[in-house]
N, C-alpha and C positions, 0 to 999 in steps of 0.2 A: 953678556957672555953666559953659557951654560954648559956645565958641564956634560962630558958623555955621559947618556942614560941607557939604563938595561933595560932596550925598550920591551924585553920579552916578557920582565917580572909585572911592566906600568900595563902592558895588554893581559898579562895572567890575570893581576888582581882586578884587574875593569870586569874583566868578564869576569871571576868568579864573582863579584858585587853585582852584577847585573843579574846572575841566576840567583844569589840568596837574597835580591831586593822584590825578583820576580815569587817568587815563596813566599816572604813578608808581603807583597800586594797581595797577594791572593788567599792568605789569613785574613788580615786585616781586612779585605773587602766582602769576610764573611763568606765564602766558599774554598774553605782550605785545598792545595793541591794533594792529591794522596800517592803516594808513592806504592806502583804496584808493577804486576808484568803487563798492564795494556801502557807502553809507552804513549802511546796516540793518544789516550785518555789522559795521561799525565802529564803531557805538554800541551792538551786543551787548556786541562782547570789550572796549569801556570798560565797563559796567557791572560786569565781574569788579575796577573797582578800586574801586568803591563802599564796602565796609567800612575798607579804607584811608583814602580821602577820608572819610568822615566819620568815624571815628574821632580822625585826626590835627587836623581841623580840629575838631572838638568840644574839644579839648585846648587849640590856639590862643585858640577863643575865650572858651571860661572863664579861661582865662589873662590875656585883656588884659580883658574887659570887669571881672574882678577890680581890675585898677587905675581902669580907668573910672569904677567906682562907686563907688570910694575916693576919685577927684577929686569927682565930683560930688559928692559928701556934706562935703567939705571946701573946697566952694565953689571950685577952680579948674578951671583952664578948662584942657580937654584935646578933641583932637580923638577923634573914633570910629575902632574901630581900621583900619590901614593893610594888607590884608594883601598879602606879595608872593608871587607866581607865580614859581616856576620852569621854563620849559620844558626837555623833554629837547635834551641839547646832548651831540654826539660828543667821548667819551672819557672824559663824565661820569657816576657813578651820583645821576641827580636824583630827589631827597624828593618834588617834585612842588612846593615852598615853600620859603622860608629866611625862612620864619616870618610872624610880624605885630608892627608898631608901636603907640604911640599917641604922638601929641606932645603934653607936657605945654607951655603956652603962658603961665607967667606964673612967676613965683617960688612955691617953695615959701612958705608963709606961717609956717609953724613947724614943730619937730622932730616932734610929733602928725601932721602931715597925711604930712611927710616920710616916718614910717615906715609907715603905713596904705598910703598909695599904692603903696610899694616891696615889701611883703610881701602886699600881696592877691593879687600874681599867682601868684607862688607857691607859696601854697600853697593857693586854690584849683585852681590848675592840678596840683598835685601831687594833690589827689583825685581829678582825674579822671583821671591818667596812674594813680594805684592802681588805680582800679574800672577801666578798662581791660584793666586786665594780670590782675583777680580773675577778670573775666570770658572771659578769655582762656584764664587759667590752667582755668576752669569746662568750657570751652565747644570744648577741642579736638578736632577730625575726629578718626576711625578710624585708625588706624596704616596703612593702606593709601592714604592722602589723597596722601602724596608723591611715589608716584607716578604718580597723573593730572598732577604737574608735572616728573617724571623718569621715566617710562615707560623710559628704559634703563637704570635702575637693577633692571628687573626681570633682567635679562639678568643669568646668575652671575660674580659679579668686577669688573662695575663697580662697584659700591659701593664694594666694599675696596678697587679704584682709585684712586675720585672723594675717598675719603678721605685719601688718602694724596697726592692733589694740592693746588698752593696752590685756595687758595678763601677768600673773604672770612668773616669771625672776627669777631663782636659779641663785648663783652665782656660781664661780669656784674657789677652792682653789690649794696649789699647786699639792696636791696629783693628783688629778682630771687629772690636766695640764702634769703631769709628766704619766700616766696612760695612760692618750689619744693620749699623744705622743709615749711612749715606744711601748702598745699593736696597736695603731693606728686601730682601726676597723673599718670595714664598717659599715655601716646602723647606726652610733650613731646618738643619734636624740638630737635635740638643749634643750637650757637649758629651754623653754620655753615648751618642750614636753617631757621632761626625768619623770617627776614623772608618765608617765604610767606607767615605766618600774621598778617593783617593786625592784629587784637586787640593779641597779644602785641609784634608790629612796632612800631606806635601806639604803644603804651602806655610803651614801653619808650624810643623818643625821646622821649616827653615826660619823664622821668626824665633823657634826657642834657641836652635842652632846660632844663631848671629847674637841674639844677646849674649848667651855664653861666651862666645870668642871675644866682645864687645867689652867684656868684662876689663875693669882699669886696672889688672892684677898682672903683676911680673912682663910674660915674654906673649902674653895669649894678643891678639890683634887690639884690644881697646889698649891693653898697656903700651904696645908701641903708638898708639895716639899718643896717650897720655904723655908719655915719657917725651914725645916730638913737642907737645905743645908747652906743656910747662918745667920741663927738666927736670934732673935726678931726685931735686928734692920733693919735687911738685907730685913726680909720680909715687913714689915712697910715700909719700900722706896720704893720696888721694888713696892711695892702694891696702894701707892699713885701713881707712874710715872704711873702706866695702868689706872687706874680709871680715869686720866687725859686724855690718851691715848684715850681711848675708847667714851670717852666724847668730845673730838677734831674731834674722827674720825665721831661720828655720829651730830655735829653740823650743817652740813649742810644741809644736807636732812630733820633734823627739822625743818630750817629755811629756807628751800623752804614749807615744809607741811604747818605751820603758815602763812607763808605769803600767801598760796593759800586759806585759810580758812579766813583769816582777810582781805587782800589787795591781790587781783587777780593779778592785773594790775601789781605790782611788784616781782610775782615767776620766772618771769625771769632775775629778776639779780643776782641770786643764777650759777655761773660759771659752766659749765656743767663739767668741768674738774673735780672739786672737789665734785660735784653729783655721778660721779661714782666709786668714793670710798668711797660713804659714803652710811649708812643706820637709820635713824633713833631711830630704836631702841636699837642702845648706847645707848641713851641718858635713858633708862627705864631702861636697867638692870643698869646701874651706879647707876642710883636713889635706884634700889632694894640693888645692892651689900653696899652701901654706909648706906641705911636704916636700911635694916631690916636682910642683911645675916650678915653685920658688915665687917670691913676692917682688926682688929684686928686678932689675936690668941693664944689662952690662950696657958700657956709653955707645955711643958711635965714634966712627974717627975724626970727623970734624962736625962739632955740634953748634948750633946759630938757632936765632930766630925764626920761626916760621913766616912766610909772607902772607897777605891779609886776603887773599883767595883761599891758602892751604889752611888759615887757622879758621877762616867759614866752613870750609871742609870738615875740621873736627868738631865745631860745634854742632853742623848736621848731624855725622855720627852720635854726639850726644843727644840728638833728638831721637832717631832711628834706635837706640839702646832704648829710650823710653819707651819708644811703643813698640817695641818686640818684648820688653822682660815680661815676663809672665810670672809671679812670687808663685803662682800654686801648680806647676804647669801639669804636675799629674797629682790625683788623688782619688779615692776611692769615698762615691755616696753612699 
C-alpha cells in the first residue's frame, strides 16, 4: 500500500537535484559552469556535468526505489523518494545532493518486511555504484585528458609542484583496491585527480554512501539488518562496539585538527601511523548518530527468526559494508 504523494513537490525536488547535480558535474569535472547573460553558454558548460548528474543520481535512485519496492510488496505504505538538492554555497565543496529519502509511514509489520525493506537499498545500490566504477574503470580518457583540465601542468615543474602541495585526498576502500587490481587499467589517475572523472567520481560515492547507510547504528539501513538478524539486544551491542569504533577511529585526526588550531607547535605529536587511518569526521557523525539519528530501534509487530536465504542476505551486506567503508574517505595531502 502507499500512500497519496504530492507528486508535484517528488518532480520539484528531482529536478531541482538534477540542475545542482548538473553544476556539481561540471565543477568537479574541472570546467566550472559560469553564470552569465550568454544563456547558450551557460547551459553549454552545464552540460559538461551531465555524466555526473546521471551517474550519481542513477545510484540514488536504485538505492531508494530498492526500499520502495520492498514496502510495497510488504504491503506498507511509504512515500516516493524525497530527493534533496544541494546548491553550491561559499566555502563549500557541494555533491550537488545530500542524497534522497523515502518515509516509511506505518509500523514495520514484522522482522521479514523489516529486513527486506532495510537491505534492498543496499544492495541494489551497491550494484550500481559496482557497474559504475567497472565502467569507469573500462572506459578511461587518454592520459593526456588532464590536461584539457590542467592545461599548467603542461608547463615543466608544475606537476611535481602541484604534487607536493596540499590538495584534496579520496581514500580507497577495498572494492576500489580489488577493481584496480583485477581490471588493472591504464591511464587511472591518482586519488588526488579521480574526481574529474565523473564514472569513477559517481561510483565511488555510492560506495561511501552505502557504508554509511550500512552502518549497524539505530534506524539508518545496517541497523534494520542488524536489528532483523539478531534482535533488540544483538543490535544494541553491536551498535554501541561501532559508535565506539568509529569514534576511536576518528580520534586522531581531531586531535591533530585541535592541536593545530590551539597549540601549533604540538601537531606533530599526533603519530603519522595512526593519521592515516584516521579521519576526523567520526567523530561528527558519532555525535549525530548518537544525538539526534538515535542508537536505538523501536521493535516490529511480530518479530521471529529470520530464514536461512534472508540471514545469507545479511551476511552478504556484511561483506558489501566491508568493501565500501572507506576509514579516510576524504583528506587533504
Amino acid at each position: 500500500m502507499t500512500p497519496s504523494n504530492n507528486y508535484l513537490l517528488h518532480i520539484t525536488l528531482f529536478l531541482a537535484t538534477v540542475a545542482t547535480t548538473l553544476y556539481a558535474g561540471a565543477f568537479w569535472g574541472g570546467h566550472p559552469a559560469v553564470i552569465g547573460p550568454d544563456l547558450h553558454e551557460f547551459l553549454r558548460s552545464l552540460s559538461g556535468g551531465i555524466p555526473y548528474s546521471f551517474s550519481l543520481l542513477l545510484f540514488l535512485t536504485v538505492h531508494e526505489f530498492g526500499h520502495y519496492v520492498a514496502a510495497v510488496r510488504h504491503r506498507i505504505q511509504a512515500s516516493l523518494p524525497f530527493y534533496i538538492p544541494m546548491p553550491p554555497l561559499p566555502m563549500f565543496l557541494s555533491l550537488g545532493t545530500m542524497g534522497a529519502v523515502i518515509k516509511i509511514r506505518e509500523r514495520m509489520k514484522g522482522t521479514n518486511a523489516l529486513f527486506d525493506i532495510g537491505i534492498a537499498g543496499p544492495l541494489s545500490g551497491f550494484i550500481t555504484c559496482t557497474g559504475l566504477l567497472v565502467y569507469g574503470f573500462l572506459n578511461l580518457p587518454p592520459a593526456d585528458f588532464i590536461y584539457t583540465i590542467h592545461p599548467e601542468y603542461l608547463t615543466p615543474g608544475v606537476m611535481e609542484a602541484a604534487s607536493r602541495s596540499e590538495t584534496l585526498l579520496l581514500g580507497k576502500n577495498l572494492l576500489w583496491v580489488m577493481l584496480e587490481r583485477i581490471i588493472d587499467p591504464e591511464n587511472l589517475p591518482p586519488m588526488t585527480e579521480m574526481y574529474h572523472y565523473p564514472f569513477l567520481f559517481a561510483g565511488w560515492l555510492g560506495t561511501v554512501v552505502t557504508a554509511f547507510n550500512l552502518l549497524p547504528v539505530g534506524q539508518l539501513d545496517g541497523g534494520h539488518i542488524v536489528y532483523a538478524m539478531f534482535g533488540r539486544e544483538g543490535h544494541r551491542s553491536i551498535a554501541a562496539v561501532f559508535l565506539i569504533f568509529i569514534t576511536i577511529l576518528g580520534l586522531p585526526a581531531m586531535a591533530e585538527l585541535l592541536l593545530l588550531i590551539f597549540i601549533p607547535d604540538l601537531a606533530d605529536l599526533v603519530p603519522d601511523i595512526m593519521l592515516r587511518y584516521s579521519w576526523s569526521g567520526w567523530i561528527l557523525w558519532a555525535f549525530i548518530l548518537h544525538r539526534f539519528i538515535g542508537m536505538s530501534h523501536p521493535p516490529a509487530s511480530y518479530e521471529h527468526s529470520l530464514d536461512p536465504f534472508r540471514t545469507a542476505l545479511g551476511w552478504m551486506a556484511v561483506a558489501v559494508f566491508l568493501l565500501c567503508f572507506t576509514p579516510v574517505p576524504f583528506g587533504v595531502r
